[in-house]
C-alpha positions in Angstrom: 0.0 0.0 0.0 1.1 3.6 -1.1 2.0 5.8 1.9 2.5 9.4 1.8 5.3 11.4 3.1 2.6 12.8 5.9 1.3 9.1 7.3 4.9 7.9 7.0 6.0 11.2 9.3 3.5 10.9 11.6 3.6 6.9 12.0 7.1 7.2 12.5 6.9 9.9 15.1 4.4 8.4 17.3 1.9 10.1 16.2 -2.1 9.0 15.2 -2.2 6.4 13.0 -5.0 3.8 12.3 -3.1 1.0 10.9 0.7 -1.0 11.3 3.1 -1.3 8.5 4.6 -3.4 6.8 7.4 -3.6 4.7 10.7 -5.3 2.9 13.4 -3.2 3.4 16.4 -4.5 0.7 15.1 -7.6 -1.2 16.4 -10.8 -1.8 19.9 -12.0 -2.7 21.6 -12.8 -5.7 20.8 -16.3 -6.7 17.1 -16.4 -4.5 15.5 -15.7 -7.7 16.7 -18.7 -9.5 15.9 -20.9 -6.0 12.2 -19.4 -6.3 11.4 -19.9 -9.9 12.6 -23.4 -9.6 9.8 -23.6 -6.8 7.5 -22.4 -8.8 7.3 -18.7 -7.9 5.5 -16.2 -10.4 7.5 -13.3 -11.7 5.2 -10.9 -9.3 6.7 -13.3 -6.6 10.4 -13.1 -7.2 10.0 -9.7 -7.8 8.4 -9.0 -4.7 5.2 -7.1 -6.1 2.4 -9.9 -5.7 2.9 -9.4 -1.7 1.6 -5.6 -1.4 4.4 -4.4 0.6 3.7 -0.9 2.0 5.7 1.9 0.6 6.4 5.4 0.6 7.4 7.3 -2.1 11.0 8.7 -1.5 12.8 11.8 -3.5 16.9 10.8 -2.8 18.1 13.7 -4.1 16.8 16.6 -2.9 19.7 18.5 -4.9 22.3 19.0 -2.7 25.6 16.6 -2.7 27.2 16.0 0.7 29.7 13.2 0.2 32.6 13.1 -2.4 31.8 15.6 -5.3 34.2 14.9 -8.5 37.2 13.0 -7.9 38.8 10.8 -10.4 36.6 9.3 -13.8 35.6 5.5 -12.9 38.0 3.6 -15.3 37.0 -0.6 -15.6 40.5 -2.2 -15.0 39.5 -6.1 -15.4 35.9 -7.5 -16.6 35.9 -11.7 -16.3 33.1 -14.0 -16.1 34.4 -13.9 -11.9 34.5 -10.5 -11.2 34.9 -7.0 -12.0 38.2 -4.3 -10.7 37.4 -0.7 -11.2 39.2 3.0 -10.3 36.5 4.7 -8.5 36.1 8.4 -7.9 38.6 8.1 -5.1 41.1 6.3 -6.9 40.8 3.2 -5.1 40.7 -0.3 -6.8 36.9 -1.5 -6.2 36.4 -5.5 -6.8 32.9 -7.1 -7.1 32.7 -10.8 -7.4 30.1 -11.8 -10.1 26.9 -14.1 -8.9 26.8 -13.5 -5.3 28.0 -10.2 -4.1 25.4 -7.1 -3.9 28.5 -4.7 -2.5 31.7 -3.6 -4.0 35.1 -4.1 -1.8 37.9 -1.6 -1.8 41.2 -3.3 -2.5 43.4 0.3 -1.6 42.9 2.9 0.3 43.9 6.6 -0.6 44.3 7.8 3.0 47.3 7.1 5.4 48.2 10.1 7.1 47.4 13.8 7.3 49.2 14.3 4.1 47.0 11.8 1.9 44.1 13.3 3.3 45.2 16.6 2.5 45.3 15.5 -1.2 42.0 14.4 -1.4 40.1 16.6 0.8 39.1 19.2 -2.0 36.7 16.6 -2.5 34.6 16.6 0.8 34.8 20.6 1.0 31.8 22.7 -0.2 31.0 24.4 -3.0 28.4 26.3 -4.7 28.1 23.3 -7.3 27.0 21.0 -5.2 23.5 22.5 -5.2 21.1 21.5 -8.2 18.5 24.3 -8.1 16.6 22.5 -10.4 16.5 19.3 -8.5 15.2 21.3 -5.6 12.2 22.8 -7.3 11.5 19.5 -8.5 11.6 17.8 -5.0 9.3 20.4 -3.5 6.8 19.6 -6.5 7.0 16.1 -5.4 7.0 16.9 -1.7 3.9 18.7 -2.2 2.4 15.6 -4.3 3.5 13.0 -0.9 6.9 12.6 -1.8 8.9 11.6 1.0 12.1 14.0 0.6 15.6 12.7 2.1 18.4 14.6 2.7 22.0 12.3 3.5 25.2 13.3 5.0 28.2 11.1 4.7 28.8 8.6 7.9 31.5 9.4 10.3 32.7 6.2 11.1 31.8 5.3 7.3 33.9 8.3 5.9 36.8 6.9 8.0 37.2 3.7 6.8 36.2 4.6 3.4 39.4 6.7 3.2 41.5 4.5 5.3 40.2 1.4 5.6 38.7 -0.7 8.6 41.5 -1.3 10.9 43.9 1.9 9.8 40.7 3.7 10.3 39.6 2.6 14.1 43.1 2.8 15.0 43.5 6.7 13.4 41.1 7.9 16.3 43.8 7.1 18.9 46.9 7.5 17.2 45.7 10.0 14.6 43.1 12.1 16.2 43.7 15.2 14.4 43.1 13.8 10.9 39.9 12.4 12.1 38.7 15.4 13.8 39.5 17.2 10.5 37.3 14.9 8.4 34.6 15.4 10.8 34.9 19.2 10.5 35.1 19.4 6.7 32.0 16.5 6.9 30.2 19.5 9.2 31.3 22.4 7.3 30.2 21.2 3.8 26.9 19.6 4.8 25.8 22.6 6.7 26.8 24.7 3.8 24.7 22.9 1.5 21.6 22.4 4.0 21.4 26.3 5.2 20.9 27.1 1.7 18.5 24.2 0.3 16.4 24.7 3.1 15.5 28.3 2.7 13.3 26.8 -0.1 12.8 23.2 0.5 11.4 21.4 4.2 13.7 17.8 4.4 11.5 15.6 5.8 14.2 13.5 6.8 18.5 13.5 7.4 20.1 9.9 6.2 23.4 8.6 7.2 24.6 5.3 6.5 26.8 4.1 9.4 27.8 0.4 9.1 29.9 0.9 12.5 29.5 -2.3 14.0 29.4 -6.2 13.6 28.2 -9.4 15.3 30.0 -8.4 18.7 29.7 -4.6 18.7 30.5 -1.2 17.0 34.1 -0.9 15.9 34.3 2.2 17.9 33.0 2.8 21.9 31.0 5.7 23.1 33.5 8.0 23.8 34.5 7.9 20.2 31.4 8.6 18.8 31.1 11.7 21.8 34.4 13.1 20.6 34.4 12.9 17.3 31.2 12.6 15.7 28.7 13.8 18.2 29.8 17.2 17.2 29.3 16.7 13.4 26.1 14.8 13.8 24.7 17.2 16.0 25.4 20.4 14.6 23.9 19.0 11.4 20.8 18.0 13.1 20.4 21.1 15.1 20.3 23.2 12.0 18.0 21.0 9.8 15.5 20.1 12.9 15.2 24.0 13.5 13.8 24.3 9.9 11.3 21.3 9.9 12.8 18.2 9.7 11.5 15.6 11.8 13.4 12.1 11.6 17.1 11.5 11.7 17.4 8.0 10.5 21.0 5.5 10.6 21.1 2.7 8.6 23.6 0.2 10.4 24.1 -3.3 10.9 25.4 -5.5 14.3 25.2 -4.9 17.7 24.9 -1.0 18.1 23.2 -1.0 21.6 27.0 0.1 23.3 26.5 3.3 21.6 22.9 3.8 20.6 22.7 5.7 24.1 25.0 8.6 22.7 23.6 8.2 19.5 20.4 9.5 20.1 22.1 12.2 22.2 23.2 12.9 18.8 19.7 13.8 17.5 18.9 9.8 16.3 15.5 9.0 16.3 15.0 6.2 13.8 17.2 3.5 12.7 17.4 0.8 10.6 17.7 -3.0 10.3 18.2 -4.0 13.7 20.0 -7.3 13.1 18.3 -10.1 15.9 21.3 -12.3 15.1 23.7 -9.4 16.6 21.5 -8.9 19.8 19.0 -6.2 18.7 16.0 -7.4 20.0 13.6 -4.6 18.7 11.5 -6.0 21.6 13.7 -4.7 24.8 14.6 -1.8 22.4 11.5 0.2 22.5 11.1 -0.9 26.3 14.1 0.6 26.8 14.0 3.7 24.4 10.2 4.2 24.3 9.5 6.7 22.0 12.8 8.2 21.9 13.2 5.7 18.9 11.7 4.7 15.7 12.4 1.3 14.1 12.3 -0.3 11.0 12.9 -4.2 10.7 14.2 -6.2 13.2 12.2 -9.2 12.5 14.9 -12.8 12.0 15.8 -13.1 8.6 16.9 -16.7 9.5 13.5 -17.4 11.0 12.5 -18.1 7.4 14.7 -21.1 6.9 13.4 -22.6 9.9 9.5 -23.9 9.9 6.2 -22.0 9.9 6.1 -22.3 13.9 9.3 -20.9 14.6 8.2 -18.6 12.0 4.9 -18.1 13.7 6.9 -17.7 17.0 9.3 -14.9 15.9 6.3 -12.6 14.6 4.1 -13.2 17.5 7.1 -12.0 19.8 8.1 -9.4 17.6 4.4 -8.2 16.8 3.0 -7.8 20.5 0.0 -5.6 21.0 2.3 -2.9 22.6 4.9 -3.0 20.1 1.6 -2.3 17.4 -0.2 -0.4 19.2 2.0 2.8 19.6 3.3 3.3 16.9 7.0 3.9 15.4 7.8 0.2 14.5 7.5 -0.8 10.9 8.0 -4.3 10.7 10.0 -5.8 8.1 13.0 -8.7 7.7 16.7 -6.8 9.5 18.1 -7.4 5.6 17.7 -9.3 2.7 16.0 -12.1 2.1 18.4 -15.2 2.5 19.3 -18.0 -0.1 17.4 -21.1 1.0 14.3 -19.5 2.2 11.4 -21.0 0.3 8.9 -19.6 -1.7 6.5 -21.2 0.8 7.9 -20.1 3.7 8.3 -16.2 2.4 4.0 -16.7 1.9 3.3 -17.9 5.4 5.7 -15.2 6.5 4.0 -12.2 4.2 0.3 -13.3 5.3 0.9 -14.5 9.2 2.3 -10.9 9.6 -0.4 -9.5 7.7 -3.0 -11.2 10.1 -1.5 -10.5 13.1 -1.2 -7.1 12.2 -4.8 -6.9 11.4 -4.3 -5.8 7.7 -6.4 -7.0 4.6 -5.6 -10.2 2.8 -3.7 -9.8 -0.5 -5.4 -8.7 -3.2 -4.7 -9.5 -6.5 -5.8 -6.0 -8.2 -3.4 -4.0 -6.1 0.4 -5.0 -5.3 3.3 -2.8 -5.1 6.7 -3.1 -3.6 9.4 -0.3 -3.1 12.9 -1.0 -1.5 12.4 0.8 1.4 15.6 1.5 3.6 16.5 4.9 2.7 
């Protein structure tokens, strides 16, 4: 079902709303679709539009660029029947392993020391180009039409080991703090720069960051990390673009956050998304614990689905308690995509037991839709 930009708002901040939603945030693998039509699937099945996910229709670019803005021309190095190595706009060597892999993986990195960064930093810093006037009358034309519109800002800890990679990066904070505390400022400066001046014209309904900062056993950086270095940047960001309207500051991370989400919210947080059960979020003891501080979307066991209908049965009947529907703020959906193995049969009795228990209407035929939803 079609949502608008003003239900979607007000579900999200615990506001009135008559009915749960329900969603799929990121779609299947690579290779499900093959494991589906052997089963039988339609095409409306494997491609997820015979199950009438709710959606809400989303303007990504609201015309302002916040992350890396020009940077080198993407040059294909190697295409094989395996794999594809390609320069991206950083220069790095990007690899993507053909059949099963969704993301690319950086084989370099262009950032060592304060030097390296130095080099590339005329490509995180502001300027007037970065603004598409254009794109911004169209997103308020769309707005105004129940568009949701969706302003990002480049991830702190994601920025980091972007430039540096995973372990040079966590490891800069301590022995490099003054690089760091430079990205964060030039992250600041150029994202304010571009947001003070888009929203004398445009309302962003909500601020984006993607921040995969933690795995299976925690976030690859403690609290007083994310205090002293990007608490500042996230915050000053926030103040500025809640001050002029915008109501929902949404993360998109996986793992176990719950080490951090306290000063993450202090940061101006109020929604996140998947909350992975198989790295401890339990979206249950979440919102008992955050209340409506919070919004969620996902947190229901992808892995559940490979198991049978009664442990499917029991992980929607825990997730979907009365309280958890009743006030609002939780859209329920898988914590990621949709696993190889899971059947065709299974992903039904999934799709409708969460549709009964959440007291919407059967499927109908006549009217399907699905729209990836984690933005």
């Amino acid at each position: 079902m079609k949502i608008s930009n003003k239900e979607y708002i007000e579900f999200m901040t615990f506001g009135d709303s008559d009915r749960s939603i329900f969603v799929e945030l990121f779609g299947t693998l690579v290779g499900l679709d093959n494991e589906w039509k052997a089963q039988g699937a339609t095409e409306d099945e494997i491609n997820l539009v015979a199950f009438d996910w709710d959606w809400v229709p989303v303007v990504r670019q609201c015309g302002g660029n916040t992350g890396v803005f020009g940077g080198f021309e993407k040059k294909i190095l190697e295409d094989t029947s395996q794999q594809i190595i390609w320069l991206d706009e950083l220069g790095r060597k990007m690899k993507i392993c053909k059949g099963y892999s969704t993301d690319p993986l950086p084989m370099d990195f262009p950032v060592k020391d304060m030097e390296s960064w130095l080099s590339v930093k005329n490509l995180y810093e502001f300027s007037e180009d970065r603004i598409d006037w254009e794109i911004v009358d169209d997103a308020c034309k769309l707005q105004g039409e129940g568009h949701l519109v969706v302003a990002t800002i480049p991830g702190g800890f994601d920025t980091v080991r972007e430039l540096m990679g995973e372990v040079n990066g966590c490891m800069a904070y301590y022995m490099q703090p003054e690089l760091v505390k430079d990205i964060m400022q030039t992250l600041m400066h150029t994202s304010i720069k571009v947001y003070e001046r888009i929203t004398e014209k445009l309302v962003i309904d909500q601020l984006s960051v993607h921040e995969d900062m933690a795995g299976k056993n925690g976030p690859m950086i403690g609290p007083d990390l994310v205090v002293g270095f990007i608490k500042p940047y996230f915050s000053a960001v926030w103040e500025l673009l809640s001050s002029r309207g915008t109501k929902l500051f949404d993360m998109d991370s996986d793992g176990d956050l719950s080490p951090v989400l306290d000063v993450l919210i202090d940061c101006g947080l109020n929604a996140m998304h998947p909350f992975e059960p198989a790295a401890g979020m339990d979206i249950v003891e979440i919102r008992k614990k955050y209340g409506k501080r919070l919004a969620i979307r996902g947190g229901i066991n992808k892995f559940a689905l490979l198991g049978t209908k009664e442990e499917i049965r029991r992980e929607l009947e825990y997730k979907m308690q009365p309280f958890m529907i009743e006030q609002g703020g939780t859209i329920f959906g898988l914590d990621h995509r949709i696993v190889n193995g899971t059947t065709i049969e299974n992903y039904r009795y999934y799709v409708n037991l969460g549709r009964e228990i959440l007291n919407l209407p059967p499927l109908a035929p006549d009217k399907r839709g699905w729209a990836r939803m984690a933005f």
